[in-house]
C-alpha positions in Angstrom: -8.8 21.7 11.2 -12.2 21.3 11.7 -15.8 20.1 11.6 -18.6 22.3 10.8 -22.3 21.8 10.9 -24.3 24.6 8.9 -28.0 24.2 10.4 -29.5 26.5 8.0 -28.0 24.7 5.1 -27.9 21.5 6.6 -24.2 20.8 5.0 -21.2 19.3 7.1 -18.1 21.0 5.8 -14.5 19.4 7.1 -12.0 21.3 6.7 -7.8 21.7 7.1 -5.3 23.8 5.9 -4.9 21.7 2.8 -8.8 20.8 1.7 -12.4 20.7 2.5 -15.3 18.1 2.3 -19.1 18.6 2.1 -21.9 16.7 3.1 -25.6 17.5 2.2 -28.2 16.4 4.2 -30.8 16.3 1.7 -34.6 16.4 2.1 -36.2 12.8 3.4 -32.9 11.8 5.3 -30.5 11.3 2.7 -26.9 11.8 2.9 -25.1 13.1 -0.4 -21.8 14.1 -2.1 -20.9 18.0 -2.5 -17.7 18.5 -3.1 -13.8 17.0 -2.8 -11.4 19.1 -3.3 -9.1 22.3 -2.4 -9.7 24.3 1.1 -12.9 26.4 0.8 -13.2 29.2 3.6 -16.6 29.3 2.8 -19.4 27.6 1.1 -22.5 29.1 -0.3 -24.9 26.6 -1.5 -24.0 26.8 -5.1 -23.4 22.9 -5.3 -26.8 21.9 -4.5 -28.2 19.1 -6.9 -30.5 20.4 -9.0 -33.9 19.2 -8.8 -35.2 17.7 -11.9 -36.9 14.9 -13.0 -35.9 11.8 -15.0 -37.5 9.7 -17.3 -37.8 6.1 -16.2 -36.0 6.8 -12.8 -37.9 6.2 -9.2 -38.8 8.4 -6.6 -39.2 7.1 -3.0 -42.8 5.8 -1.9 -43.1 9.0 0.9 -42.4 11.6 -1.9 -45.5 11.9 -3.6 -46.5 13.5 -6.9 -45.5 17.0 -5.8 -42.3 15.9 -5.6 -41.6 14.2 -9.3 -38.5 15.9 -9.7 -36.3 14.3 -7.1 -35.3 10.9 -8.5 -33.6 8.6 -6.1 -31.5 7.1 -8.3 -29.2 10.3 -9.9 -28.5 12.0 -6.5 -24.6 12.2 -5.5 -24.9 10.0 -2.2 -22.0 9.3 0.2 -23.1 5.6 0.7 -26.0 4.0 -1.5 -27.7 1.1 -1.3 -29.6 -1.8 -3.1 -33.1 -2.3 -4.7 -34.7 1.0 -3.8 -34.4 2.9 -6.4 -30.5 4.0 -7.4 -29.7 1.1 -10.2 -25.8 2.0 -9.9 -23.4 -0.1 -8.4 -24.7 0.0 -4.5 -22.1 -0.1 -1.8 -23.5 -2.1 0.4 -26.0 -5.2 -0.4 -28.0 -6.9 2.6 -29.9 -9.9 2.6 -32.6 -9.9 5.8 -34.3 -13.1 7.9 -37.1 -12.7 5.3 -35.2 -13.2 2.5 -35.7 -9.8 1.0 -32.7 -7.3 0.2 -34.1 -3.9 0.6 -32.1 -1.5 2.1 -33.0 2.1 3.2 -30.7 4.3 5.6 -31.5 7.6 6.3 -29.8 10.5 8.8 -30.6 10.0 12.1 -27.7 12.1 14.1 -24.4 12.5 13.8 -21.2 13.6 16.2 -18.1 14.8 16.2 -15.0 13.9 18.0 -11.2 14.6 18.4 -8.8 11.7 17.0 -9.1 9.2 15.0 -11.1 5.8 15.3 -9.2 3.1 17.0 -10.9 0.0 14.8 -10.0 -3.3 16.8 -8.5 -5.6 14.4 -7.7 -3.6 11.8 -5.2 -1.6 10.4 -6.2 2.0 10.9 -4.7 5.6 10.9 -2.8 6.7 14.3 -2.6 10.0 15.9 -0.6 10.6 19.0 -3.0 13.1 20.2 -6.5 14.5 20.0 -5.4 17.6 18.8 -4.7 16.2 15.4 -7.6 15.0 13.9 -11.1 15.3 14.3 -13.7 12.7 13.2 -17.5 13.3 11.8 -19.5 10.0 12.5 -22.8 10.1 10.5 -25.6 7.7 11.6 -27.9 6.6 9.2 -30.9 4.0 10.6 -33.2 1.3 8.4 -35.8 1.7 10.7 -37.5 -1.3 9.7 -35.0 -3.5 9.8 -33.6 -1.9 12.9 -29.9 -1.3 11.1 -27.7 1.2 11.9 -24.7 2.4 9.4 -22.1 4.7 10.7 -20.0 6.7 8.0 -16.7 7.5 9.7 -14.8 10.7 8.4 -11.6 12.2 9.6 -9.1 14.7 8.6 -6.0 15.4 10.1 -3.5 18.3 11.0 -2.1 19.4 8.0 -2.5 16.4 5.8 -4.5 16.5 2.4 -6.3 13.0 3.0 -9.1 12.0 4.4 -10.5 8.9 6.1 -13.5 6.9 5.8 -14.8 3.8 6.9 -18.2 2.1 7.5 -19.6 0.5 10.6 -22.8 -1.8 10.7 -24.7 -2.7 13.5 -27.8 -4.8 13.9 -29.7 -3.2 16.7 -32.5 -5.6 15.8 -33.8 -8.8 16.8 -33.1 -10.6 13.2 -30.1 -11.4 11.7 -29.5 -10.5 8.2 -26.8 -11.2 6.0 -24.0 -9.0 4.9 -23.1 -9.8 0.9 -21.8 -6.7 0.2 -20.0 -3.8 2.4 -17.9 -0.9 0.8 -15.7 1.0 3.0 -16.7 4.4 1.0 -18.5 5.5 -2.0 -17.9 9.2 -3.6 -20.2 10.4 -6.0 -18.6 13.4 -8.6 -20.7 15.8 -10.7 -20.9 15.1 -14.8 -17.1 15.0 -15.8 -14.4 13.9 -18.0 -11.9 12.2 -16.2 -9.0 9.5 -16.8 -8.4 6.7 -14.1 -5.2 5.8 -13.0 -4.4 2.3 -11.5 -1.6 -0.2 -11.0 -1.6 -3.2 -12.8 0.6 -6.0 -13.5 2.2 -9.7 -12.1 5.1 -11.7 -10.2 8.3 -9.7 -11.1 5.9 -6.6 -13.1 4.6 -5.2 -9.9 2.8 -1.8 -10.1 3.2 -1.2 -13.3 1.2 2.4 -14.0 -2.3 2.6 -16.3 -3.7 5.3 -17.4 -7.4 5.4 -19.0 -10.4 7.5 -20.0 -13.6 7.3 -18.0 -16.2 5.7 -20.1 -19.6 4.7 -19.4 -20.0 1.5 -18.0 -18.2 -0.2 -14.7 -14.6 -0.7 -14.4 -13.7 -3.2 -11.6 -10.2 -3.5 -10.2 -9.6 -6.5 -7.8 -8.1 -9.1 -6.1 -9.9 -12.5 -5.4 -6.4 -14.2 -4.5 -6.7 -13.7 -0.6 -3.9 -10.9 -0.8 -3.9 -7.7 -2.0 -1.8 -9.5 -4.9 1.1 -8.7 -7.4 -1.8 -8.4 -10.0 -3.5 -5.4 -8.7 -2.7 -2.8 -6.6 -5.9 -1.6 -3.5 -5.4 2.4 -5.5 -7.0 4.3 -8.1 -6.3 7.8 -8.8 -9.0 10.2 -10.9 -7.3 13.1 -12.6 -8.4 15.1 -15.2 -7.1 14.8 -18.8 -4.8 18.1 -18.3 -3.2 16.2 -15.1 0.4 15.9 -15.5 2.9 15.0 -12.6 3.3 17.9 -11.7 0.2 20.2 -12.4 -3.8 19.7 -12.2 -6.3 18.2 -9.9 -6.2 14.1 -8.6 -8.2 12.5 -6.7 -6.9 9.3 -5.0 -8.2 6.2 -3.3 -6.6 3.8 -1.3 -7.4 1.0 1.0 -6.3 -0.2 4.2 -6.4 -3.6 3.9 -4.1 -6.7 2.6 -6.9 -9.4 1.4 -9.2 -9.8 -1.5 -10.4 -6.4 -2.2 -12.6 -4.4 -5.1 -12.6 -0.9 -6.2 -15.2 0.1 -9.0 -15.3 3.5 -11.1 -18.8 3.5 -12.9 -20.1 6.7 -15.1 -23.7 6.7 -15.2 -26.0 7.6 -18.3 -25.4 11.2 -17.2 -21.6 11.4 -17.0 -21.6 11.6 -13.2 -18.8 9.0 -11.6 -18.6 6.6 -8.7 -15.9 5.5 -6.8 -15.9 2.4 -4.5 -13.6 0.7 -2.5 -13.7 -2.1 0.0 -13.9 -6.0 0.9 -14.2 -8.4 -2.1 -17.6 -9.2 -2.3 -17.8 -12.3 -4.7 -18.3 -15.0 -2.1 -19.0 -12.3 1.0 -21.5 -14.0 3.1 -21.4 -12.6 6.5 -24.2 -12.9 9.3 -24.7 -10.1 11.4 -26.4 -11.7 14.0 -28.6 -9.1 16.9 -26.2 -6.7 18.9 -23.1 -7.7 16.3 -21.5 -4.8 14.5 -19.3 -5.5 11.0 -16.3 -2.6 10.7 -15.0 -2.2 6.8 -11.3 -1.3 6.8 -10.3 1.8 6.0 -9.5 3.3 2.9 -7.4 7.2 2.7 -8.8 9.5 0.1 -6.7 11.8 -0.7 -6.7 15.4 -3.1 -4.0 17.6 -5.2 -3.9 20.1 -7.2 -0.3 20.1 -7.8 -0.8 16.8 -10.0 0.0 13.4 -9.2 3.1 13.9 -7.7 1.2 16.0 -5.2 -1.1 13.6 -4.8 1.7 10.9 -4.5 3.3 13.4 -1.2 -0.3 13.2 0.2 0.0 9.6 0.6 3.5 9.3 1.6 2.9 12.3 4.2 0.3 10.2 5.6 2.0 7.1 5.5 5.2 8.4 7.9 3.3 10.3 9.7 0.3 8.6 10.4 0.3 4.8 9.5 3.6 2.9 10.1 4.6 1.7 13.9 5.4 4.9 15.2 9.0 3.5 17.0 10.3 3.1 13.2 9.0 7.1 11.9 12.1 9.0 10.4 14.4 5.9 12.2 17.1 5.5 9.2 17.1 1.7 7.9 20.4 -0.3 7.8 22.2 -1.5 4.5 21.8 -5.1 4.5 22.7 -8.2 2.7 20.5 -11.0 1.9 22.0 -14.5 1.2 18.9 -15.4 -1.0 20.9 -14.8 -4.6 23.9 -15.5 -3.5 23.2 -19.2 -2.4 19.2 -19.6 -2.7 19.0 -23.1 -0.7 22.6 -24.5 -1.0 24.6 -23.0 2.0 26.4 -24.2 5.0 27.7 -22.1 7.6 31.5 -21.9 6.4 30.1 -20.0 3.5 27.6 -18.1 5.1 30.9 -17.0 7.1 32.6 -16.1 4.0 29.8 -13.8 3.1 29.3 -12.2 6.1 32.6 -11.6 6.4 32.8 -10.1 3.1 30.0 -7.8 3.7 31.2 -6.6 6.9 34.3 -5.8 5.8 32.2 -3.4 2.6 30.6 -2.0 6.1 27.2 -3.4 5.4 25.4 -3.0 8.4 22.6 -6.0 8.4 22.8 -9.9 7.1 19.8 -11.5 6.6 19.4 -15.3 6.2 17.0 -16.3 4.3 15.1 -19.2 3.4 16.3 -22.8 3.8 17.5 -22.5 7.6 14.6 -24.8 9.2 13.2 -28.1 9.6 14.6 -30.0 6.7 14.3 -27.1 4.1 16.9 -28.2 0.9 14.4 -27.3 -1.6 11.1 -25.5 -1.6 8.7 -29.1 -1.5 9.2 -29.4 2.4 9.0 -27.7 6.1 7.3 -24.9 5.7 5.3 -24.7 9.3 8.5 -26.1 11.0 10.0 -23.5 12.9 13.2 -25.2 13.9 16.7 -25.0 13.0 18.4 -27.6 11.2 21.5 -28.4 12.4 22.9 -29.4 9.5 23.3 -26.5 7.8 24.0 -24.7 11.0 26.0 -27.0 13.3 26.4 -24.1 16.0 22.7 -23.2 15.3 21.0 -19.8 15.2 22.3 -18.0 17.9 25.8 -19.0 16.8 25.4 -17.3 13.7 23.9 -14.5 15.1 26.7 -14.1 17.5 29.3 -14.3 14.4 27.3 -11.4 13.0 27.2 -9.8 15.6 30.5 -10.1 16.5 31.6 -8.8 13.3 29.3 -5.5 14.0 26.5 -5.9 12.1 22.9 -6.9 12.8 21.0 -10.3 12.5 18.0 -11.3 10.2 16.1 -13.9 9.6 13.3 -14.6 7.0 9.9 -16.6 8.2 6.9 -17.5 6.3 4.4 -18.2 8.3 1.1 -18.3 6.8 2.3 -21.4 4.9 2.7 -25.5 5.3 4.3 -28.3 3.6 2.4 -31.7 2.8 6.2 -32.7 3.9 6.1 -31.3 7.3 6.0 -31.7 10.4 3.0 -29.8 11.3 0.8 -31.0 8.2 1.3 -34.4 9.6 0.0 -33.7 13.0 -2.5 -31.4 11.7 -3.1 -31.5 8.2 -6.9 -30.7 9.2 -5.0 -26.6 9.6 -4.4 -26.6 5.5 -7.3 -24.5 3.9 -9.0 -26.9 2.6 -12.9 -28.2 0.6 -14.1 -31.1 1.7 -13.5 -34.1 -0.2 -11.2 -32.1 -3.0 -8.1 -32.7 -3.5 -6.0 -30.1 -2.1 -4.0 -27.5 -5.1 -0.7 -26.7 -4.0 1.2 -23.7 -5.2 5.1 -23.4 -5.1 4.6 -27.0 -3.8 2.9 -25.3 -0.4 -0.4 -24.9 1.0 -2.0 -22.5 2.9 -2.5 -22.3 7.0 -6.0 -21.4 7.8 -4.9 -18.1 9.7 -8.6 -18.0 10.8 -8.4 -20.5 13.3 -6.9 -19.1 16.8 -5.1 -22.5 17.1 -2.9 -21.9 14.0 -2.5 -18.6 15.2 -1.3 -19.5 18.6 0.9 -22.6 17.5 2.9 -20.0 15.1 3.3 -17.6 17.9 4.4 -20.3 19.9 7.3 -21.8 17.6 8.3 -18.1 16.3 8.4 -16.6 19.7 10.7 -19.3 20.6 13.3 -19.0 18.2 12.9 -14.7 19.1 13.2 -15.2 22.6 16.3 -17.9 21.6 18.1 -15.9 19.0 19.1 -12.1 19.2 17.4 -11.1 16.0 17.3 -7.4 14.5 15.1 -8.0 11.9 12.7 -10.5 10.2 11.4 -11.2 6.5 7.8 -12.4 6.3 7.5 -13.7 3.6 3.8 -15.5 1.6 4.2 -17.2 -1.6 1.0 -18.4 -3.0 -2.4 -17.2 -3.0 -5.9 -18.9 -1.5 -7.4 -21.1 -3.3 -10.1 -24.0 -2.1 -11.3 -21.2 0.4 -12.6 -23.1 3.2 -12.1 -22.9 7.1 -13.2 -26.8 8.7 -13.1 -25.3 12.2 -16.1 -23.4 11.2 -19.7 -24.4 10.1 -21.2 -23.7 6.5 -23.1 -21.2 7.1 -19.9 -19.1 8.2 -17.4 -20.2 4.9 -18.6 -16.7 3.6 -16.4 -14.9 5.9 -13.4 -17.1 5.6 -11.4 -14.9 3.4 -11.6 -11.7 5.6 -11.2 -13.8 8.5 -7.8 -14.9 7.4 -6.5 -11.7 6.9 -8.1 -10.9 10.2 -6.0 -13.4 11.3 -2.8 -12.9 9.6 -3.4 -9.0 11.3 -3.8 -10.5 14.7 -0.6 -12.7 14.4 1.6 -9.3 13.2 0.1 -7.5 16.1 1.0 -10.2 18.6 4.8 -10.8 17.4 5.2 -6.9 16.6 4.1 -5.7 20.4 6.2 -8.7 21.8 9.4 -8.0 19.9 9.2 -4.2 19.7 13.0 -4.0 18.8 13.0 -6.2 15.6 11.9 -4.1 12.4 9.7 -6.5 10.0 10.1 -6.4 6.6 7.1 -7.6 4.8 7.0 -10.1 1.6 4.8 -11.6 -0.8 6.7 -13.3 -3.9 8.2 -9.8 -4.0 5.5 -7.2 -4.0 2.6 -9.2 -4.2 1.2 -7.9 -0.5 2.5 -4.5 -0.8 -0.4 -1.9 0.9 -1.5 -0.2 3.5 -2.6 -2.6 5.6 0.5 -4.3 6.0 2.4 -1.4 6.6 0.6 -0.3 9.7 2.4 -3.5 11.1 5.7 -4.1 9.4 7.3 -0.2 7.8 8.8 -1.6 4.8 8.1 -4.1 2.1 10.1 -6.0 -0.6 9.2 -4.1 -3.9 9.4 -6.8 -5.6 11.7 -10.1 -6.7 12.7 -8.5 -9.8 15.5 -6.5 -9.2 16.6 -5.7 -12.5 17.6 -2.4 -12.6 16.2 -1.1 -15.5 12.7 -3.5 -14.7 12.5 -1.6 -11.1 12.7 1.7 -13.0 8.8 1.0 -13.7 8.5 -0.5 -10.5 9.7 1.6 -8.3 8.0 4.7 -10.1 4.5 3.1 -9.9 4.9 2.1 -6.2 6.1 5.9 -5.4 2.5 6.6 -6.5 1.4 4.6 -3.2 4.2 5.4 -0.8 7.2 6.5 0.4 10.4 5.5 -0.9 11.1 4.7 2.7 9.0 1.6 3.2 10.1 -0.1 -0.4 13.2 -2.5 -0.1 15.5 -1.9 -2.8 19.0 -4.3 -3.8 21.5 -4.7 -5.7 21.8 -7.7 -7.5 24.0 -9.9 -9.3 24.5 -9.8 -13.3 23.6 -11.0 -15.4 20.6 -10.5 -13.6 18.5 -13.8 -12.2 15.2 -12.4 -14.0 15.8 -10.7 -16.8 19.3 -12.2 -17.6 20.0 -8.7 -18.7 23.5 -7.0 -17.9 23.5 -3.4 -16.6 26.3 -1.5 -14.8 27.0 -2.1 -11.4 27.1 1.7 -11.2 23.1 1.6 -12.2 22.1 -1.1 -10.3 23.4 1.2 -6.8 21.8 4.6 -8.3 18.6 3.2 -8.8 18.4 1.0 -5.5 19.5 4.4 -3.7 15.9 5.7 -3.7 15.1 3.3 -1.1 15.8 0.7 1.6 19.3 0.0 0.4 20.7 -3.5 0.0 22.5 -6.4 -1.7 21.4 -9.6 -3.1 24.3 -11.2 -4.3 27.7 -13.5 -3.7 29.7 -10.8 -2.8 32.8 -13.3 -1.8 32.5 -14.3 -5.7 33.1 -10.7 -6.9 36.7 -9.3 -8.4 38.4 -6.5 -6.1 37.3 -3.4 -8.3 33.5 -4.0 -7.8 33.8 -4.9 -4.0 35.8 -1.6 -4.1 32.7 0.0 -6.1 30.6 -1.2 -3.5 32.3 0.1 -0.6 32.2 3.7 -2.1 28.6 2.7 -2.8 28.2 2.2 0.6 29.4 4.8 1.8 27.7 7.1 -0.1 24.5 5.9 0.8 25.5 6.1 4.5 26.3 10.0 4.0 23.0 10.6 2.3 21.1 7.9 3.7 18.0 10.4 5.7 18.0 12.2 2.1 17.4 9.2 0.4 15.1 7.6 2.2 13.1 10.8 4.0 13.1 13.4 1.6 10.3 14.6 -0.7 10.4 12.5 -3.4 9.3 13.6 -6.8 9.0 11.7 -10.5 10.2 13.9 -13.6 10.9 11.8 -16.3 8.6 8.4 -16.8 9.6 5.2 -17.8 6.7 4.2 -19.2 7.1 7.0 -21.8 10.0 7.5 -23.0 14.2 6.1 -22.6 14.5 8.7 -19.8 13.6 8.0 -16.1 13.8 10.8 -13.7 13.1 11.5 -10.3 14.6 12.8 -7.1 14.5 13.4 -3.6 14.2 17.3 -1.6 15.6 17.8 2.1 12.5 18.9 4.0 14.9 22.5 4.3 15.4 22.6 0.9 18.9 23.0 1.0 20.0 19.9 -0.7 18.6 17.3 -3.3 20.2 14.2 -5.7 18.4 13.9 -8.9 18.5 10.4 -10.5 18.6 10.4 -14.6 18.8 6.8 -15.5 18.6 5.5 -19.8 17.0 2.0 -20.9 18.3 1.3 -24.8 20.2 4.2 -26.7 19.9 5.4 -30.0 21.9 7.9 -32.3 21.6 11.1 -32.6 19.1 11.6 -29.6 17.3 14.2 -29.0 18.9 16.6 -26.2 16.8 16.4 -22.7 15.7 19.5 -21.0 15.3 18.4 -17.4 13.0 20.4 -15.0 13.3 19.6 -10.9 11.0 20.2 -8.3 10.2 21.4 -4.8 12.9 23.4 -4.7 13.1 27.3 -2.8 12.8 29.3 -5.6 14.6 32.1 -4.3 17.5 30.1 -3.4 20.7 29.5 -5.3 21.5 25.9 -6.0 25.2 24.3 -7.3 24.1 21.2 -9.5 26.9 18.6 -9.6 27.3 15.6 -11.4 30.6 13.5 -12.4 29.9 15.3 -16.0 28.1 18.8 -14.8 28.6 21.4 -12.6 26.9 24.7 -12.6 24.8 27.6 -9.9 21.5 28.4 -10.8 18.4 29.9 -8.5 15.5 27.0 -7.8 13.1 29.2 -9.8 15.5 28.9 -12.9 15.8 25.3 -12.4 12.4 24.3 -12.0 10.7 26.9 -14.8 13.5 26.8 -17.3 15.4 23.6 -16.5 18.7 22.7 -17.9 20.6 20.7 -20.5 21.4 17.0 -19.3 24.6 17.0 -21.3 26.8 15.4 -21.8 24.3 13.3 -23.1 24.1 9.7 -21.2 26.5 6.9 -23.3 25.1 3.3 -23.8 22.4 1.1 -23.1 21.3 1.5 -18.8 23.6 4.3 -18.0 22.5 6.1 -15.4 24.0 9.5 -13.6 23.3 11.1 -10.4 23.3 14.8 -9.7 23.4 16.3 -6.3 22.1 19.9 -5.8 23.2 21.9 -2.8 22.1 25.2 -1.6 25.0 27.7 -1.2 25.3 30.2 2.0 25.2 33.6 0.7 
C-alpha cells in the first residue's frame, strides 16, 4: 500500500495489493484521470492523452497558438469545473461576490499522509491505525479568486476501494457561493459500457437496472431529503461481457443519507463521466472568508471478478472499515417485533403473551414497536412525545423491560425522531420546529411533519426526552425509524439567504443527533429505518450497523430485494423476518419453510402473532431457530455470493463461504412453476478448489472437489415442487 509520486512523469500512482490509481499532472496545472483499475507494478506512460485538436472546442487564454491541440474541454480531469472551457457536466459550480461563475483550479502541491481523513460531521471511513491506509491530498488554487480545492484520496490495506472526497476553502477576502459541489468526478477513456443502478419504491426497494451507456446525461437522484426508497446513492459501470461472476466493474457509492445526485454522461467522443455528490437543485451555500465546505464521501471501488467481486469490495469495506467498530463480526440476536402481530392495538397482557411465546421458541430479542408513547392509538398523533403511556403499559417501560428480561431475552424499543404530530405535545409548544414556508400551508405525510433537525434546539430537546427514557429503561436495542420525506424545505431559525443549505443541514443534523445518542449509549445496537429501506446507505451505517431492508417482507418480493441490496452491502447489516401469511403486502401465501430460508441470509427475525400460530409451525420455528443459532456467524459473516437472479429467471440463488472455506449453505429458492422445466445446472463459488466438499440437502447428498463444483456444477434435482419452494444445501469440507 502506497503512494507514489513519479517526478519525471509527473503521475501519482496509489497503489495496494488489490489495485492502482493514476493521476496526471498535466501541462498548465491541470489534474487529470489515467487509469482505475487492477494493481499495476509499474506504469510507463502509455496512457497519456493524446494531444490533438478539436473542432469547435477551447483552449485556455495562457496557451497560445502553438498549443492548438490541447483542448480544455476533452481532457480526462479528476475534478472539472464551470464556464472555462469543458461544456460537460462540471462537478463543482461557484457563483463569486461579482456575480460571475468562472472557475479555474490548478495544482499547486500536494501531500501525503498515513490514515484516513477524520471529516467532522460526517460519516467517513475508519481505520484503527495509521498503518492501514494512506491518503494523497491534491491542492488545487483559483488564484484569482483566492479558492482552494482539496481532492482527498485514500486506499487502504488490502481493500479494492478507494476514497475521495472534496474540500473547499475560501482563503479570500469575498465570499462566493457554492451551487454545486461533487464529492468526485472520474473521467474513463472512449468505451462501451452498461450502467448498473438500483431503482425502485416503498415495499420495491433496490430493485436491480441494468443499461447501455448512451450519449447524453443520465441522472440518478434523490430530492426527497433522504437517500430514499426510490433511488439507491450506487452505480456500478461494467462492461457488456460482465457477468456476476467474471469481467471488470467499476462502482460508486456515497457516504451520505440526504438528497444526493450521481450523473453518467458520454461525451460526443464516447469518453464517460461519473459524478457523485450533494443534490444540487436548490444548493445555495455561502462560503464566507476563512470557511471551508467538506463533501461527504463516496467509496469507489474495482473488480475484475464481476459484480459479485465488486459486491465483496463493498461489503469488505463496510465490516471492516465503516460500521461502529464495537458491533464488527459481533453476531446479532434473533428477535421479534410486535409491529405485525398487533400494529397499534396492544396492551401489556398481550404483549406478555407474545413474549412469552417467543421466549419459550428461544428468540433472543423483543422489540416494541410503535404506539408505546404519548397518546399513540393511531398514526395522526404524538409523534415528538417521548413518554410512555400508561395506558397501554400500566407498569410502564422498565416493567416490560424487566418481564423480558426476566424471561432471558433482551429489550427494544422503536423511536422516530426526526418526526412531529400537529396532535402533539411538542407541535403545540413549538409548532415554529415543523419545516416549514412561510405563509403555506403545511403538507403532511403519513399524517406527520417533519422536525427541522437543523436547528440545535430540536436537536437537544430530542436528546433530552430520548436520553431520558435510555437512562430510565434498560434497553438493548432501538429502531429509528423516518416515514416521510421533506417537503416545504425551509429552516425559520435561519435567514433567507441561508434556506439553500437547509437540506444538507438537516442531515447534518440528523448525523449529529446519532452521534450524540450512539457515544452516550454505547451498549444499545441501533437498527436504522425509513418506511423499510427508504434510508438504507452508507451514511447511516457508519452510525447504526444494520438497517430494515425493507417493509415488504414477502418472501418471494425480498428475493429481489435482498439480491439488489447485497450489491451495496453485507448481508450483515440488512434486517431480515419472517412474517405472517398470507402476507400483509402482497397477500401472497408461501411456505413457512421459505419464508425462514430466505430471511436466513441476514439479521434474523419475526414479524408476526406467534401466540396465534398452531403447534406444528411454532415447532417449525423453534427448529428454525435453532438452526440459525448453529450457523448464525456463517450466515451473517461469510462471503456472500449471488448465482442465480431473480430478475431473470424462476430460480434465485445465492450463498454464503466461511472465510476458511471449510463450510458453506447455498440457498435455491422458486417463484411460479411450470411443467416440464428445464433441469438447473447450479455452479457455486469461492470455494478451495482443491478441497473436497459433501453437498447436503434434505433431497441431495453427494462429495465433489470445489474445482468440480464451481467449473462443472451439479444437477439441482430433484427438481423444486410448487409455487415458492425453496431448498437449502449445506456444503462441508471433509478431513482427509
Amino acid at each position: 500500500m502506497e503512494v507514489i509520486f513519479d517526478s519525471s512523469q509527473q503521475v501519482f500512482h496509489l497503489r495496494n495489493q488489490k489495485l492502482s490509481y493514476l493521476i496526471q499532472l498535466e501541462r498548465f496545472g491541470y489534474v487529470t484521470h489515467l487509469y482505475f483499475g487492477q494493481r499495476l507494478e509499474h506504469y510507463s506512460g502509455i496512457a497519456a492523452y493524446p494531444r490533438i485538436h478539436r473542432d469547435f472546442e477551447v483552449e485556455s487564454v495562457e496557451f497560445g497558438a502553438d498549443v492548438r491541440d490541447f483542448s480544455v474541454g476533452n481532457l480526462l480531469y479528476e475534478y472539472s469545473q464551470y464556464n472555462r472551457g469543458d461544456f460537460r457536466h462540471p462537478a463543482l459550480v461557484l457563483r463569486h461576490a461579482d456575480g460571475s461563475t468562472v472557475s479555474d483550479f490548478r495544482y499547486d502541491r500536494h501531500e501525503i499522509v498515513a490514515g484516513s481523513p477524520n471529516l467532522e460531521g460526517l460519516p467517513h471511513a475508519k481505520v484503527d491505525g495509521g498503518q492501514e491506509a494512506v491518503t494523497l491530498k491534491l491542492y488545487l488554487k483559483d488564484t484569482l479568486k483566492s479558492l482552494e480545492l482539496v481532492l482527498s484520496y485514500t486506499i487502504f490495506e488490502g481493500q479494492a476501494v478507494v476514497v475521495r472526497s472534496a474540500t473547499l476553502c475560501n482563503k479570500g477576502s469575498e465570499t462566493s457561493r457554492i451551487e454545486k459541489i461533487s464529492s468526485f468526478q472520474l473521467d474513463l477513456s472512449p468505451r462501451q459500457a452498461e450502467l448498473i443502478h438500483l431503482n425502485g419504491t416503498w415495499a420495491r426497494e433496490r430493485f436491480v437496472e441494468r443499461e447501455a451507456i448512451h450519449h447524453g446525461i443520465k441522472v440518478l437522484d434523490s430530492k426527497r431529503g433522504t437517500s430514499s426508497h426510490h433511488q439507491s446513492p450506487y452505480m456500478a459501470i461494467v462492461a457488456p461481457e460482465t457477468t456476476e461472476h467474471l469481467g471488470q466493474a467499476l462502482g460508486a457509492q456515497l457516504i451520505y443519507s440526504g438528497s444526493f445526485e450521481m450523473s453518467v454522461q458520454m461525451d460526443s467522443y464516447d469518453q464517460i463521466r461519473l459524478q457523485a455528490g450533494i443534490q444540487s437543485l436548490g444548493m445555495d451555500w455561502e462560503l464566507a472568508p476563512g470557511e471551508s465546505f467538506q463533501t461527504p464521501q463516496v467509496v469507489l471501488a474495482y473488480s475484475n471478478r464481476g459484480l459479485n467481486g465488486l459486491s465483496q469490495a463493498y461489503h469488505d469495506f463496510v465490516s471492516q472499515h465503516l460500521i461502529p467498530s464495537r458491533f464488527r463480526g459481533v453476531e446479532r440476536p434473533i428477535l421479534i417485533n410486535n409491529w405485525e402481530a398487533t400494529y397499534f392495538d396492544f396492551d401489556q397482557p398481550r404483549l406478555h403473551a407474545l413474549i412469552d411465546q417467543a421466549a419459550d421458541l428461544g428468540v433472543e430479542l423483543f422489540v416494541l414497536d410503535d404506539g408505546w408513547f404519548g397518546q399513540r392509538n393511531h398514526d395522526n398523533s404524538s409523534l415528538g412525545d417521548w413518554f410512555e403511556q400508561e395506558s397501554k403499559l400500566p407498569q410502564g417501560l422498565v416493567g416490560l423491560s424487566d418481564y423480558v428480561h426476566g424471561k432471558g431475552m433482551k429489550f427494544g424499543l422503536w423511536f422516530e425522531p426526526e418526526m412531529i404530530s400537529e396532535n402533539s405535545n411538542l407541535f403545540r409548544e413549538h409548532p415554529e420546529w415543523a419545516i416549514q414556508t412561510p405563509n403555506r400551508s403545511l403538507t403532511p405525510g403519513r399524517q406527520q411533519l417533519v422536525l427541522n433537525m437543523a436547528n440545535p434546539d430540536v436537536r437537544d430537546n430530542l436528546f433530552q426526552q430520548i436520553s431520558k427514557i435510555l437512562n430510565q429503561v434498560p434497553i438493548d436495542y432501538i429502531k429509528w425509524d423516518m416515514n416521510r420525506h421533506l417537503t416545504e424545505v425551509y429552516a425559520l431559525h435561519l435567514p433567507s439567504q441561508a434556506q439553500g443549505q437547509v437540506a444538507h443541514r438537516y442531515t447534518l443534523g440528523v448525523y449529529d443527533l446519532m452521534e450524540r445518542l450512539t457515544k452516550a449509549y454505547p451498549h444499545i445496537l441501533f437498527e436504522s429505518c425509513s418506511g423499510g429501506g427508504g434510508r438504507f446507505d452508507l451514511g447511516i451505517l457508519a452510525y447504526m450497523p444494520q438497517t430494515w431492508t425493507s417493509d415488504n417482507t414477502d418472501a418471494v418480493e425480498r428475493l429481489k430485494i435482498q439480491y439488489g441490496t447485497s450489491m451495496m452491502v453485507p448481508q450483515h447489516t440488512m434486517g431480515a423476518h419472517v412474517s405472517a401469511v398470507p402476507n400483509h403486502q402482497t397477500h401472497r401465501v408461501t411456505p413457512l419453510a421459505t419464508r425462514a430460508q430466505v430471511a436466513y441470509f441476514g439479521d434474523f427475525g419475526y414479524e408476526l402473532d406467534l401466540t396465534k400460530l398452531p403447534k406444528e409451525e411454532l415447532e417449525s420455528i423453534r427448529h428454525q431457530v435453532n438452526f440459525y443459532k448453529r450457523h448464525r456467524a456463517l450466515f451473517q459473516f461469510g462471503r456472500f455470493s449471488r448465482l442465480l437472479s431473480p430478475f431473470q429467471d424462476k430460480l434465485t440463488a445465492w450463498m454464503v463461504v466461511s472465510p476458511e472455506q471449510d463450510q458453506a449453505i447455498v440457498l435455491l429458492a422458486q417463484t411460479l412453476t411450470q411443467a416440464s422445466m428445464p433441469l438447473q445446472v447450479l455452479k457455486l463459488q469461492d470455494l478451495c478448489p482443491e478441497r473436497r466438499y459433501q453437498v447436503k440437502s434434505e433431497e441431495q447428498e453427494f462429495v465433489a472437489t470445489g474445482a468440480e463444483l464451481m467449473q462443472v456444477g451439479f444437477y439441482v434435482f430433484p427438481q423444486l415442487v410448487g409455487d415458492y419452494a425453496s431448498r437449502l444445501y449445506h456444503v462441508k469440507a471433509l478431513v482427509d
